[in-house]
PDB file with SEQRES, HELIX, SHEET and CRYST1 records, atoms N, CA, C and O in Angstrom:
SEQRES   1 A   87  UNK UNK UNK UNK UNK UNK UNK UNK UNK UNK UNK UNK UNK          
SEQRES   2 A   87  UNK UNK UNK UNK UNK UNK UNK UNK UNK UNK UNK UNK UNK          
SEQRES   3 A   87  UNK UNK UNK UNK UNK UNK UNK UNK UNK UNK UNK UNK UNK          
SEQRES   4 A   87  UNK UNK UNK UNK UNK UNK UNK UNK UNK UNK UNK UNK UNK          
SEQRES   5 A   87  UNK UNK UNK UNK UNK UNK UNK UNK UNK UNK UNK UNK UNK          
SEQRES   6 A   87  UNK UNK UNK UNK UNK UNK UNK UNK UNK UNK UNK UNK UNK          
SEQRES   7 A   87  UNK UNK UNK UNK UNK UNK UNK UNK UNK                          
HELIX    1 AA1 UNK A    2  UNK A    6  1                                   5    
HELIX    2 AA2 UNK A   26  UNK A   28  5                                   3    
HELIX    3 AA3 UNK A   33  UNK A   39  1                                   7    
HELIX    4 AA4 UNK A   64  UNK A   78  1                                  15    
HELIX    5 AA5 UNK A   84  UNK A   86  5                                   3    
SHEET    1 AA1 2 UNK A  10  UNK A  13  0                                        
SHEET    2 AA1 2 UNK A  19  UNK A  22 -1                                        
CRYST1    1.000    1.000    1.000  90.00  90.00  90.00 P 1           1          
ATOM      1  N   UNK A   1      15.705-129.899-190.505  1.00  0.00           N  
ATOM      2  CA  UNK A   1      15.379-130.527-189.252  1.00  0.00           C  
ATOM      3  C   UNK A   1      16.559-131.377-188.758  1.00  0.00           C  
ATOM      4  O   UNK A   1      16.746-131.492-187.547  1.00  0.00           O  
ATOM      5  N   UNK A   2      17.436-132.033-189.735  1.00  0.00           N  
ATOM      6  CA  UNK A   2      18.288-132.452-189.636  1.00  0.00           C  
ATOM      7  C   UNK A   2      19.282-131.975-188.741  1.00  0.00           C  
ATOM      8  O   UNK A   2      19.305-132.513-187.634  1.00  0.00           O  
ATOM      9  N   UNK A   3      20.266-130.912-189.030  1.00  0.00           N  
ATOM     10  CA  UNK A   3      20.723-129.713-188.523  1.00  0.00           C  
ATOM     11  C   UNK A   3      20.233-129.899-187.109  1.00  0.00           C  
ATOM     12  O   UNK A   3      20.909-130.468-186.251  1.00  0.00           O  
ATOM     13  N   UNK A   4      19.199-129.468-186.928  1.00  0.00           N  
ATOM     14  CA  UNK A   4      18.508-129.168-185.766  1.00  0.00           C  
ATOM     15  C   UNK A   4      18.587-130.279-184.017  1.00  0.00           C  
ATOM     16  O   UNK A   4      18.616-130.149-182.793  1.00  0.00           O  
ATOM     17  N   UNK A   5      18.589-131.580-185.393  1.00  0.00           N  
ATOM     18  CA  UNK A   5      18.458-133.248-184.304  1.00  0.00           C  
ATOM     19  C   UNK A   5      19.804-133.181-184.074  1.00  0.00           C  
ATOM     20  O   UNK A   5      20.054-133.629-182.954  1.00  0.00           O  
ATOM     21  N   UNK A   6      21.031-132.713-184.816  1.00  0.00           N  
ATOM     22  CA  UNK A   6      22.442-132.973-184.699  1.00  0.00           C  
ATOM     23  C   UNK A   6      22.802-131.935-183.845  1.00  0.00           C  
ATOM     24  O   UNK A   6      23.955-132.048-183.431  1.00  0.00           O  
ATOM     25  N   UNK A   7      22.240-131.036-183.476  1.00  0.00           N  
ATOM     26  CA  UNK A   7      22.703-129.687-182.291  1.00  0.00           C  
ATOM     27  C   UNK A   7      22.009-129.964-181.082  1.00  0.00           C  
ATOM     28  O   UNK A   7      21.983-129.177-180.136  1.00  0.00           O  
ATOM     29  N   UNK A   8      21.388-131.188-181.103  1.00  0.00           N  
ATOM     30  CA  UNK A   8      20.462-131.340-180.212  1.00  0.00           C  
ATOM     31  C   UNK A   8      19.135-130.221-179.454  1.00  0.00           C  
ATOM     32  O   UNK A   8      18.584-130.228-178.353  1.00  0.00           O  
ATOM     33  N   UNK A   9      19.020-129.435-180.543  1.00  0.00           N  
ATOM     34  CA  UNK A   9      18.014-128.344-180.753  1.00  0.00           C  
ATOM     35  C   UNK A   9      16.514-129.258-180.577  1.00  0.00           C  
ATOM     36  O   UNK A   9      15.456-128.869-180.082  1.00  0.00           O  
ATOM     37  N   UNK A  10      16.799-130.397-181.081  1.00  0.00           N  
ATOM     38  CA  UNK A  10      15.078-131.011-181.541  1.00  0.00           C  
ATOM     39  C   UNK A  10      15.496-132.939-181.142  1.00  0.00           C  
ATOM     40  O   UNK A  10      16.546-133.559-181.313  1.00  0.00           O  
ATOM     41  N   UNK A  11      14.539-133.258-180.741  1.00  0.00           N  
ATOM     42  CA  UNK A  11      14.432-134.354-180.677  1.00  0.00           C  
ATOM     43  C   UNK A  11      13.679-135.302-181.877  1.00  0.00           C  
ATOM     44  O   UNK A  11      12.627-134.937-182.401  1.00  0.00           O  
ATOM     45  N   UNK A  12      14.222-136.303-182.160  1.00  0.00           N  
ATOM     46  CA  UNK A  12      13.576-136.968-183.582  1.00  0.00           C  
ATOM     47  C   UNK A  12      12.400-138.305-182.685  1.00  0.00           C  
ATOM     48  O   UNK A  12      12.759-139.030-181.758  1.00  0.00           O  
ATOM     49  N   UNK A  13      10.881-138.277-183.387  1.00  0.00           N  
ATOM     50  CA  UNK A  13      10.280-139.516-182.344  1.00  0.00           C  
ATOM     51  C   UNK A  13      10.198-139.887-183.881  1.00  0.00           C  
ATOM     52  O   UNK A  13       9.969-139.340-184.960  1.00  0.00           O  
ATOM     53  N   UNK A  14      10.518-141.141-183.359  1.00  0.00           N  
ATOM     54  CA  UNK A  14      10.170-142.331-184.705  1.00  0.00           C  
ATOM     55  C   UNK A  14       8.679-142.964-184.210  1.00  0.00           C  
ATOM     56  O   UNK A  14       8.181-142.823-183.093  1.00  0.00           O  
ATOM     57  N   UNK A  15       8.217-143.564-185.145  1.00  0.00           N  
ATOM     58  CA  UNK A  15       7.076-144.000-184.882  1.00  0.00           C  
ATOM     59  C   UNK A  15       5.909-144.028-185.256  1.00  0.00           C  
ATOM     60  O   UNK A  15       6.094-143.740-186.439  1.00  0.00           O  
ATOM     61  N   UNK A  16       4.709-144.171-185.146  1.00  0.00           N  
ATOM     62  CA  UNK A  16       3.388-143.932-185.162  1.00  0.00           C  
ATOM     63  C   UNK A  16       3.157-142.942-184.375  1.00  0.00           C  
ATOM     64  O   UNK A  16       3.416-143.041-183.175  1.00  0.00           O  
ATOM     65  N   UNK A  17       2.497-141.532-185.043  1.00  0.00           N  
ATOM     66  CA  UNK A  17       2.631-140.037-183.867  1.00  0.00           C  
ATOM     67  C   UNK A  17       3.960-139.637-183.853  1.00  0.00           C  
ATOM     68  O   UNK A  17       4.210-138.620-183.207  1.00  0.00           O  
ATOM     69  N   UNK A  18       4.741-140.127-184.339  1.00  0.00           N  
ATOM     70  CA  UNK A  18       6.263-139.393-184.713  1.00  0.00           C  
ATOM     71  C   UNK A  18       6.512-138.086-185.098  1.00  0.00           C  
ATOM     72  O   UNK A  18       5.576-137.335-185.372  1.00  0.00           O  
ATOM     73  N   UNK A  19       7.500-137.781-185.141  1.00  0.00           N  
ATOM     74  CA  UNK A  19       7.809-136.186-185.817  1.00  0.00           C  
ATOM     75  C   UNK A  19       9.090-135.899-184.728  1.00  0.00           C  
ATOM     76  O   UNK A  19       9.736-136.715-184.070  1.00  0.00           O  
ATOM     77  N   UNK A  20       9.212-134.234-184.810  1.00  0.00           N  
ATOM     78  CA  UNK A  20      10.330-133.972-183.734  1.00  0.00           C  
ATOM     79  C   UNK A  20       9.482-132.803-182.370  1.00  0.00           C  
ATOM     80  O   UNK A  20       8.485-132.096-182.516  1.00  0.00           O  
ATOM     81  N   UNK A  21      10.133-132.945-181.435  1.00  0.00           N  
ATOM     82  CA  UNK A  21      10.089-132.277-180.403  1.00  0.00           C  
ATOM     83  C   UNK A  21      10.889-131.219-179.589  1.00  0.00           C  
ATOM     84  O   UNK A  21      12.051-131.421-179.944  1.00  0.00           O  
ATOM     85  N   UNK A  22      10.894-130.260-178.741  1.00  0.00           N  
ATOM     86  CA  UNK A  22      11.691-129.325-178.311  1.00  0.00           C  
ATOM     87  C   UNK A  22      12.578-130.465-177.498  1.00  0.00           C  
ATOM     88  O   UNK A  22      12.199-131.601-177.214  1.00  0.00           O  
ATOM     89  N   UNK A  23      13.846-129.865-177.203  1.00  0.00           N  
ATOM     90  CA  UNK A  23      15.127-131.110-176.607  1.00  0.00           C  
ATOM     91  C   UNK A  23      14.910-129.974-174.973  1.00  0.00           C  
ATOM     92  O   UNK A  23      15.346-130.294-173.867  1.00  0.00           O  
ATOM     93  N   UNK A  24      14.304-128.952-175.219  1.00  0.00           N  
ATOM     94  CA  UNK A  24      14.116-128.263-174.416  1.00  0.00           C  
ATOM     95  C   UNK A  24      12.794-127.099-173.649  1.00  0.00           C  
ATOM     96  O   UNK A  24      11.616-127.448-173.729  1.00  0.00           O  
ATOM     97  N   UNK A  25      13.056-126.154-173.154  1.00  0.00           N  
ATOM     98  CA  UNK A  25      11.360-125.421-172.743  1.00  0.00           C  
ATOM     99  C   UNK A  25      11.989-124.318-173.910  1.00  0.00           C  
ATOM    100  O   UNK A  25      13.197-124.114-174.025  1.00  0.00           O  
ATOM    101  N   UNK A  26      11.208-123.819-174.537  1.00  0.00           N  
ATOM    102  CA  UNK A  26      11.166-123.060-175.522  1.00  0.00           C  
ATOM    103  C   UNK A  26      12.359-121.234-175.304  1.00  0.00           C  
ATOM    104  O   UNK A  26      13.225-120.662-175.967  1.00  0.00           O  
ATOM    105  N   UNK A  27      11.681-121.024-174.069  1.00  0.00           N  
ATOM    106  CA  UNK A  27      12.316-119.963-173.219  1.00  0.00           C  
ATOM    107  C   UNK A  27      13.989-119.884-173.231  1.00  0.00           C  
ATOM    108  O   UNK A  27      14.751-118.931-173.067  1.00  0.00           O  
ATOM    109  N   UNK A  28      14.227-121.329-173.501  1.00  0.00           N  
ATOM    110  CA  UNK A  28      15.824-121.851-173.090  1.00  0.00           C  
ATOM    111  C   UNK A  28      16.432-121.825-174.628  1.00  0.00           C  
ATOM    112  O   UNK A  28      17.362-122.618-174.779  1.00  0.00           O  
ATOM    113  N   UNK A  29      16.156-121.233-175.523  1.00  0.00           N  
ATOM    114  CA  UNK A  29      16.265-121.279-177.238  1.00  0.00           C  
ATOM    115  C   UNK A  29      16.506-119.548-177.823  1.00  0.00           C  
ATOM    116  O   UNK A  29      15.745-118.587-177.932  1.00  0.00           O  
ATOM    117  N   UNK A  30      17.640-119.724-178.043  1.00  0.00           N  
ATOM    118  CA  UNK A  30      17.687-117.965-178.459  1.00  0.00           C  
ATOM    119  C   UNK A  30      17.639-118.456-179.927  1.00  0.00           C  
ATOM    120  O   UNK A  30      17.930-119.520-180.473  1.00  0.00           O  
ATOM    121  N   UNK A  31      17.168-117.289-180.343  1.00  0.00           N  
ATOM    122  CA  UNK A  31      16.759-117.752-181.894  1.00  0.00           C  
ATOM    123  C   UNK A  31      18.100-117.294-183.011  1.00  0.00           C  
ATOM    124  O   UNK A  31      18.236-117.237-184.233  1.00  0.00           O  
ATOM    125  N   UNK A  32      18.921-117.030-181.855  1.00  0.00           N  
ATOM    126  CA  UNK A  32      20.280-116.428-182.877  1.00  0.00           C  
ATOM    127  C   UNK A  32      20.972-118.231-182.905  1.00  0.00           C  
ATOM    128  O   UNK A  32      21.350-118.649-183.999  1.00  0.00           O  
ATOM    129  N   UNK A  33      21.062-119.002-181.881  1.00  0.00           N  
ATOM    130  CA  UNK A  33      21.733-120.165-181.928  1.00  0.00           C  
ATOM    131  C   UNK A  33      20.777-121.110-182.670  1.00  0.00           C  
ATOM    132  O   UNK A  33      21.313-122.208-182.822  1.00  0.00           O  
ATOM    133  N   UNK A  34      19.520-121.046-183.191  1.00  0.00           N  
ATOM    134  CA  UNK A  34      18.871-121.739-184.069  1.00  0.00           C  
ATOM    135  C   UNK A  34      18.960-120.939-185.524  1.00  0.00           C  
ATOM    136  O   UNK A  34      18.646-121.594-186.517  1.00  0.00           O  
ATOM    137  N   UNK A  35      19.281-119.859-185.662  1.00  0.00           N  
ATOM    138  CA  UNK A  35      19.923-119.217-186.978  1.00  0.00           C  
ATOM    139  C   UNK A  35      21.429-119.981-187.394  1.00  0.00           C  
ATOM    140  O   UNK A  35      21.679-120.546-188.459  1.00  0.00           O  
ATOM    141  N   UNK A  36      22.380-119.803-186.153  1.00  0.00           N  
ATOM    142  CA  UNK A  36      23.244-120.335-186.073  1.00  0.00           C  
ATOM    143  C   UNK A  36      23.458-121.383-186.986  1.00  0.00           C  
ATOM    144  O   UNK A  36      24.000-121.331-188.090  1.00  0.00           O  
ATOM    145  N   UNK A  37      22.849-122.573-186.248  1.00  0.00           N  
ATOM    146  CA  UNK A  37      22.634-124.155-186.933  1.00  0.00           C  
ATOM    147  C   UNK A  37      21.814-123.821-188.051  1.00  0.00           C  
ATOM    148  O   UNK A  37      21.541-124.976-188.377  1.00  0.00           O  
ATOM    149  N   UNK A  38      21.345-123.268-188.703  1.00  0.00           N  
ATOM    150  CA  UNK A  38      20.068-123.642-190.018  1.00  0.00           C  
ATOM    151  C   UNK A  38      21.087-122.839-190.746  1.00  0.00           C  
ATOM    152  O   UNK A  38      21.694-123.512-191.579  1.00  0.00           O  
ATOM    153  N   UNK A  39      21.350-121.932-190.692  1.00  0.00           N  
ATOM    154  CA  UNK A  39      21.825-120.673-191.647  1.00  0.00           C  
ATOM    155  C   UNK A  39      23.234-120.663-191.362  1.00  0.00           C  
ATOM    156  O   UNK A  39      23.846-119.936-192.145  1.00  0.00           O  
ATOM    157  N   UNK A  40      23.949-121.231-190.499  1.00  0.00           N  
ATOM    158  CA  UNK A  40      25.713-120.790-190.180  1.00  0.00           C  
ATOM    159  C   UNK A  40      25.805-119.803-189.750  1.00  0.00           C  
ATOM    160  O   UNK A  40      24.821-119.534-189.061  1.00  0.00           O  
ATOM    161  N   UNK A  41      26.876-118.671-189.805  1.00  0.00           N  
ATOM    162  CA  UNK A  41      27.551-117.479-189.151  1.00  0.00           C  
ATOM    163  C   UNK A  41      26.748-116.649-189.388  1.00  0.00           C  
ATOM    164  O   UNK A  41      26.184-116.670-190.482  1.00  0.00           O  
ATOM    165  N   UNK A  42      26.448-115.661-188.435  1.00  0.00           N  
ATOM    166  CA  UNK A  42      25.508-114.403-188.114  1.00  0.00           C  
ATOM    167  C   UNK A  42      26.395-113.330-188.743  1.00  0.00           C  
ATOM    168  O   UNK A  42      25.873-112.306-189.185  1.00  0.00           O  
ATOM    169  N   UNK A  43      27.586-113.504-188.796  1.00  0.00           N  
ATOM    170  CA  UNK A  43      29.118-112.117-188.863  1.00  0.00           C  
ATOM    171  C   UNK A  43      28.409-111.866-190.095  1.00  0.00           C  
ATOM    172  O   UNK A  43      27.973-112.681-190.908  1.00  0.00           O  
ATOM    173  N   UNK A  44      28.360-110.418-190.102  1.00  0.00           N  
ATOM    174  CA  UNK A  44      28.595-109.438-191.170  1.00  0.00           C  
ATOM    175  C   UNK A  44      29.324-109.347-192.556  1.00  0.00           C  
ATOM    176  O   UNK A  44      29.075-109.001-193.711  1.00  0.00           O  
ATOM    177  N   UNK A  45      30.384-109.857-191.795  1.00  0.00           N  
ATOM    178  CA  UNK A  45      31.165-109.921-193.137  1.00  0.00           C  
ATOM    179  C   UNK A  45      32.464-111.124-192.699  1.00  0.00           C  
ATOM    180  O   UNK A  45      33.042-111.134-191.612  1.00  0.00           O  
ATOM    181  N   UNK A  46      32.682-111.941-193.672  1.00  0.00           N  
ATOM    182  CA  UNK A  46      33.209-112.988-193.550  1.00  0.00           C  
ATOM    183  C   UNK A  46      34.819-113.123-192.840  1.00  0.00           C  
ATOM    184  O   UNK A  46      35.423-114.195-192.813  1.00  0.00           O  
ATOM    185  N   UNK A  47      35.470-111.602-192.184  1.00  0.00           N  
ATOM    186  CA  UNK A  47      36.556-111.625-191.247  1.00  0.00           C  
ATOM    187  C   UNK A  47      36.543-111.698-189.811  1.00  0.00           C  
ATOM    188  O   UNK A  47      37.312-111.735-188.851  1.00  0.00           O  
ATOM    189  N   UNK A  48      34.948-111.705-190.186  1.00  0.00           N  
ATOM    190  CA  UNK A  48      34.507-111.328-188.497  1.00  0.00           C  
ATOM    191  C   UNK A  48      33.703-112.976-188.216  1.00  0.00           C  
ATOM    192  O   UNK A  48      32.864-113.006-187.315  1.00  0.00           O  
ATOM    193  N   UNK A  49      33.975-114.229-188.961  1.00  0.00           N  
ATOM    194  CA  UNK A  49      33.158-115.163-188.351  1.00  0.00           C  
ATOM    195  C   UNK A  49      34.360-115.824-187.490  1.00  0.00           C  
ATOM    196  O   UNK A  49      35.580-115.680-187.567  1.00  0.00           O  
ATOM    197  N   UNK A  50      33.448-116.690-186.545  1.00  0.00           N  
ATOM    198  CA  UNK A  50      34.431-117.362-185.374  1.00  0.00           C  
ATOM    199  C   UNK A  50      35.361-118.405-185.823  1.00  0.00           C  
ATOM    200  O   UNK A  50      36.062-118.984-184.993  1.00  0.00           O  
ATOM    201  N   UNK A  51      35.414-118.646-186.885  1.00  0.00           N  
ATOM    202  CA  UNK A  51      36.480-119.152-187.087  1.00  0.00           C  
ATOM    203  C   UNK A  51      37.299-118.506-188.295  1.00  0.00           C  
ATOM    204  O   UNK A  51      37.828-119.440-188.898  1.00  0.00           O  
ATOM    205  N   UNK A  52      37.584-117.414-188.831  1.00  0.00           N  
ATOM    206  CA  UNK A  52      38.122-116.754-189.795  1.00  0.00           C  
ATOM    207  C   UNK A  52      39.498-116.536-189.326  1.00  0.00           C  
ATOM    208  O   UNK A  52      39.990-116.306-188.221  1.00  0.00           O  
ATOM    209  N   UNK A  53      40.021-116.698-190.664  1.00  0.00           N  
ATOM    210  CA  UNK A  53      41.475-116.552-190.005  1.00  0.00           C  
ATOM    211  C   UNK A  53      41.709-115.287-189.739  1.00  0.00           C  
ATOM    212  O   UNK A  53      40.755-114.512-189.808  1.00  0.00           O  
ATOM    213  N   UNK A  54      43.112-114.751-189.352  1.00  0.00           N  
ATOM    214  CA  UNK A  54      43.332-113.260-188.839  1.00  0.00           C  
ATOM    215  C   UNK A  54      43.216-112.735-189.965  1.00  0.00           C  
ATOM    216  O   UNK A  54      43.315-113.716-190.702  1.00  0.00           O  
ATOM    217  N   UNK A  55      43.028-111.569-190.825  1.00  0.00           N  
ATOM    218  CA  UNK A  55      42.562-110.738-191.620  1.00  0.00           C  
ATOM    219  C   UNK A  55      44.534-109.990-191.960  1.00  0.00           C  
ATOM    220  O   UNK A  55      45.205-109.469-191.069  1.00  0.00           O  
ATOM    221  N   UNK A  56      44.758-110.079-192.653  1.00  0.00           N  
ATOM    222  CA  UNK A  56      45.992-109.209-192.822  1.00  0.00           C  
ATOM    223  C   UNK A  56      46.185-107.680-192.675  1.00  0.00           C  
ATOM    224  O   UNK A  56      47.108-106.939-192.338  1.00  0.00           O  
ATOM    225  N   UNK A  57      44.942-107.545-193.066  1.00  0.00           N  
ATOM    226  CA  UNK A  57      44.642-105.863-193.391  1.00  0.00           C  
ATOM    227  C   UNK A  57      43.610-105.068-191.832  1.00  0.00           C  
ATOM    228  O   UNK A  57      43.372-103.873-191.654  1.00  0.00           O  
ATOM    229  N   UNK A  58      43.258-106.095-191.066  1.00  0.00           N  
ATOM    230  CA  UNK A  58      42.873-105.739-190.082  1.00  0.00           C  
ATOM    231  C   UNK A  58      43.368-105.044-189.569  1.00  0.00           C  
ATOM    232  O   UNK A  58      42.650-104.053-189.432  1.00  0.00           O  
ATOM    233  N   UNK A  59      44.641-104.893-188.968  1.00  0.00           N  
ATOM    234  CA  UNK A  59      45.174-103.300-188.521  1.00  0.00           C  
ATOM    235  C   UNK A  59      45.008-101.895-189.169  1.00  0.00           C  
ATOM    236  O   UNK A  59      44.834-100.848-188.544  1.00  0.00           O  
ATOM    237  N   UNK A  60      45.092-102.035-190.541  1.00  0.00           N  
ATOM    238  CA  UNK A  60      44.636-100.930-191.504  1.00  0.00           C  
ATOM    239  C   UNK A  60      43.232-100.808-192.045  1.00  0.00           C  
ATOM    240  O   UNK A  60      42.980 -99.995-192.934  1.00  0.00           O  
ATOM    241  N   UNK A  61      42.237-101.665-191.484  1.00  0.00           N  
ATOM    242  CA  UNK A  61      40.815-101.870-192.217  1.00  0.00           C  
ATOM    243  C   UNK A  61      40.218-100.599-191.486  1.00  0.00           C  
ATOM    244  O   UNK A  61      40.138-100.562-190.259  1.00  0.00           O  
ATOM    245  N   UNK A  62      39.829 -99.623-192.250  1.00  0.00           N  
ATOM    246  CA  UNK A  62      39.183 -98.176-191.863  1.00  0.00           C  
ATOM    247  C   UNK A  62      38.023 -98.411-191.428  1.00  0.00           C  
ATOM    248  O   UNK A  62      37.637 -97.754-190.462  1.00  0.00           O  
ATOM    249  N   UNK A  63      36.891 -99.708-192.198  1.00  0.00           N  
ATOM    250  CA  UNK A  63      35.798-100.023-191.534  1.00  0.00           C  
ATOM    251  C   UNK A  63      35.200-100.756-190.945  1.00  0.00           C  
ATOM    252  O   UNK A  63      33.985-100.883-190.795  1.00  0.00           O  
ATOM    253  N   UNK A  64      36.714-101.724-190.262  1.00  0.00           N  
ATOM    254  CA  UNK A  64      36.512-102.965-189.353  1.00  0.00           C  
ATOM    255  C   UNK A  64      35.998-102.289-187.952  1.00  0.00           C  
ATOM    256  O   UNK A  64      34.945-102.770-187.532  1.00  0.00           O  
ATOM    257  N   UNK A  65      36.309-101.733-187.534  1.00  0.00           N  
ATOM    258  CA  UNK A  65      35.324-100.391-186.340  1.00  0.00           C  
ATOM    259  C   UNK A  65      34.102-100.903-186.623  1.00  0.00           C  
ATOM    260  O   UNK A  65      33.563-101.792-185.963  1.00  0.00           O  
ATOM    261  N   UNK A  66      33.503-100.211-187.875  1.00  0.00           N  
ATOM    262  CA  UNK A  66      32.149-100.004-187.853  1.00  0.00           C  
ATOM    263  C   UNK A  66      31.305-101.411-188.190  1.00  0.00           C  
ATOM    264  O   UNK A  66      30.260-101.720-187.618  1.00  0.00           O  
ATOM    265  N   UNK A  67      31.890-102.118-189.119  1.00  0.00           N  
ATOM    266  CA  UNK A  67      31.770-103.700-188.828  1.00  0.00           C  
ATOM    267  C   UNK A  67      31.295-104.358-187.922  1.00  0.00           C  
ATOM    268  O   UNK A  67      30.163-104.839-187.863  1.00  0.00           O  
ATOM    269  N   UNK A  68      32.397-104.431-186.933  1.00  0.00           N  
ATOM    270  CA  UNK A  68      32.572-105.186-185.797  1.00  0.00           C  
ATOM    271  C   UNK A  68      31.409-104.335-184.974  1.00  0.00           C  
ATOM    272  O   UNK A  68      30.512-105.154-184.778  1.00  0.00           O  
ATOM    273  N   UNK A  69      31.096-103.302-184.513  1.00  0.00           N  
ATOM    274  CA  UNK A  69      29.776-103.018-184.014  1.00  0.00           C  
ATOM    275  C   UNK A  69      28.693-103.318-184.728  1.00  0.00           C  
ATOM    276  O   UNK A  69      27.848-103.694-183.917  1.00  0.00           O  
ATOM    277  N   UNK A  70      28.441-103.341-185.362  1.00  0.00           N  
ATOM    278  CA  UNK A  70      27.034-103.731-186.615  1.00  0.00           C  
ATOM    279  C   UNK A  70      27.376-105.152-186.626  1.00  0.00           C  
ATOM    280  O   UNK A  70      26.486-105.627-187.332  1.00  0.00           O  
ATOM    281  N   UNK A  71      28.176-106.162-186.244  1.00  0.00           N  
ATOM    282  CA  UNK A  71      28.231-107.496-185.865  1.00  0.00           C  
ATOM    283  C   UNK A  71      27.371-108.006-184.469  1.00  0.00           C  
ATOM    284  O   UNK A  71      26.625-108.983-184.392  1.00  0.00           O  
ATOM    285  N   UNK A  72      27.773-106.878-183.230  1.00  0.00           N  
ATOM    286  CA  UNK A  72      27.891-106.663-182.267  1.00  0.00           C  
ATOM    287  C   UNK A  72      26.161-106.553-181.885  1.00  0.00           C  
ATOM    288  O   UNK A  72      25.521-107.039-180.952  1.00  0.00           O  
ATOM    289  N   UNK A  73      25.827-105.859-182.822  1.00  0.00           N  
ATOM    290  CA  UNK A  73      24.299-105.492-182.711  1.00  0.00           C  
ATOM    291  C   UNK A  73      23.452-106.734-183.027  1.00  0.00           C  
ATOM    292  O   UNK A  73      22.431-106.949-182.374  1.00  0.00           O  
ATOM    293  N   UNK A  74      23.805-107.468-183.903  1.00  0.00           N  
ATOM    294  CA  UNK A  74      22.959-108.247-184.753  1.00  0.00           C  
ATOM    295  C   UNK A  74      23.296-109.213-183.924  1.00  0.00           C  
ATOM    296  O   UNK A  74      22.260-109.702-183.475  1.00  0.00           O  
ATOM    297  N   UNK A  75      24.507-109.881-183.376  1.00  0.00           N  
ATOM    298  CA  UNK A  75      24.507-110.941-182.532  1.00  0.00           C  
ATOM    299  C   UNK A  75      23.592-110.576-181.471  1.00  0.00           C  
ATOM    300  O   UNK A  75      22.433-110.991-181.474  1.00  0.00           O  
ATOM    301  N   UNK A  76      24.095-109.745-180.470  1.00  0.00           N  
ATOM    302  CA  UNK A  76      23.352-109.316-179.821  1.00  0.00           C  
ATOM    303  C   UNK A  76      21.726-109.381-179.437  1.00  0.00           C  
ATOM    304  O   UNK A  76      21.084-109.758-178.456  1.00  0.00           O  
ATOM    305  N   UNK A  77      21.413-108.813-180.728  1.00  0.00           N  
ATOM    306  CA  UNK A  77      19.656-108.783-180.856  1.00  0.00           C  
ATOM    307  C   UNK A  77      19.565-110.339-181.265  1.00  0.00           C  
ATOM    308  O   UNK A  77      18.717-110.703-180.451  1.00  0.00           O  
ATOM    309  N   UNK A  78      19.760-111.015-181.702  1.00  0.00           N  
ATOM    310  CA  UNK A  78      19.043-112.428-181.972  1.00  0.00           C  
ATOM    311  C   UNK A  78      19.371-113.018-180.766  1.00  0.00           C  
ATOM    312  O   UNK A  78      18.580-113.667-180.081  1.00  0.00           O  
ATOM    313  N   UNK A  79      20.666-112.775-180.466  1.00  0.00           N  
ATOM    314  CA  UNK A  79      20.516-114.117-179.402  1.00  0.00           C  
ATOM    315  C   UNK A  79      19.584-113.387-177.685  1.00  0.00           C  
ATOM    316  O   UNK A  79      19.516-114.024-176.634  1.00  0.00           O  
ATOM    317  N   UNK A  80      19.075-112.146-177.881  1.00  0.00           N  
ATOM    318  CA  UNK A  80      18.390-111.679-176.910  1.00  0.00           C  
ATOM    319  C   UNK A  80      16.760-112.182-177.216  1.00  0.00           C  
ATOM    320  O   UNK A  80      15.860-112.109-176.380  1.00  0.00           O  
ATOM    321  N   UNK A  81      16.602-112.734-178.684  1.00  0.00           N  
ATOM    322  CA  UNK A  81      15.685-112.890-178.447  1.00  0.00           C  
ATOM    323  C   UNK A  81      15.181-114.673-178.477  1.00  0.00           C  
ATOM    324  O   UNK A  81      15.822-115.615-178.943  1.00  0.00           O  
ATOM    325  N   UNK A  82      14.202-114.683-177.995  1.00  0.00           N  
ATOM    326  CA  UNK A  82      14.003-116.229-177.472  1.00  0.00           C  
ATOM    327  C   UNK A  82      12.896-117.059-177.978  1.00  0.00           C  
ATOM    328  O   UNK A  82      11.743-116.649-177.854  1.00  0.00           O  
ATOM    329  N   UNK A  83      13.171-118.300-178.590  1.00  0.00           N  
ATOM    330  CA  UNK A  83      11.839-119.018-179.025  1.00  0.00           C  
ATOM    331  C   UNK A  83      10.484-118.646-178.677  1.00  0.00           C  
ATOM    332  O   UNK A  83       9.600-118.453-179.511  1.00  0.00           O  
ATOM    333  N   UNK A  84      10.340-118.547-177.376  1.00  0.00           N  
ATOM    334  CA  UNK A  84       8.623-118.456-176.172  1.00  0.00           C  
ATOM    335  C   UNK A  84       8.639-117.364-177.185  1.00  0.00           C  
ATOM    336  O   UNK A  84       7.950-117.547-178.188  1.00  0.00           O  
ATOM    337  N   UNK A  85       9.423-116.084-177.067  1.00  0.00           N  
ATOM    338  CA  UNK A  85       9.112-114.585-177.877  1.00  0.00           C  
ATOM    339  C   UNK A  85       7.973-114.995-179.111  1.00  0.00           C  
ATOM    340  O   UNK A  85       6.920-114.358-179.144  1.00  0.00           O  
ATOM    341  N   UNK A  86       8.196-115.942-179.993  1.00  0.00           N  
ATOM    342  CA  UNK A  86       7.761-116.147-181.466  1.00  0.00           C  
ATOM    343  C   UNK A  86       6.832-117.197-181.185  1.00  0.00           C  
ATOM    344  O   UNK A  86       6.336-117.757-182.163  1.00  0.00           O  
ATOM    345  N   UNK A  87       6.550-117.517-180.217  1.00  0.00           N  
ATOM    346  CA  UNK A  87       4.794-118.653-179.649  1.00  0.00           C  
ATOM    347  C   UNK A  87       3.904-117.631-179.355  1.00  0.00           C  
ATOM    348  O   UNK A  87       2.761-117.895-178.984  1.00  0.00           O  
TER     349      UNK A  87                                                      
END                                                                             
């Protein structure tokens, strides 16, 4: 939940009736950027995350092709799909 209050994903209520709240309308929440924050990098394989350095062998990688689409997909599909989806 932590995670969550620091991405500003969730709001923290202190209090009596406390707990956390949406920072937003549910609709506005792709569930790939709440994977994101809980879980880290979506990439496939660890040359393909956004901050990886350049790969040496990337010009010669026979299955960075097929990788990088099967990255492509999976980003893709999560962040198409949306909190409201899973209410």
């Amino acid at each position: 939940m932590k995670e969550l209050v620091n991405a500003s994903l969730l709001i923290g209520v202190s209090g009596k009736g406390g707990g956390y709240k949406l920072s937003r309308k549910p609709e506005e929440y792709s569930v790939g950027e709440i994977l994101e924050v809980t879980e880290g990098s979506l990439a496939v394989v660890a040359c393909l995350s956004e901050n990886a350095e350049k790969c040496p062998r990337a010009g010669e990688c026979e299955t960075l092709p097929m990788w990088s689409e099967y990255n492509k997909m999976v980003h893709d599909y999560f962040y198409s799909k949306k909190l409201s989806d899973l209410l």
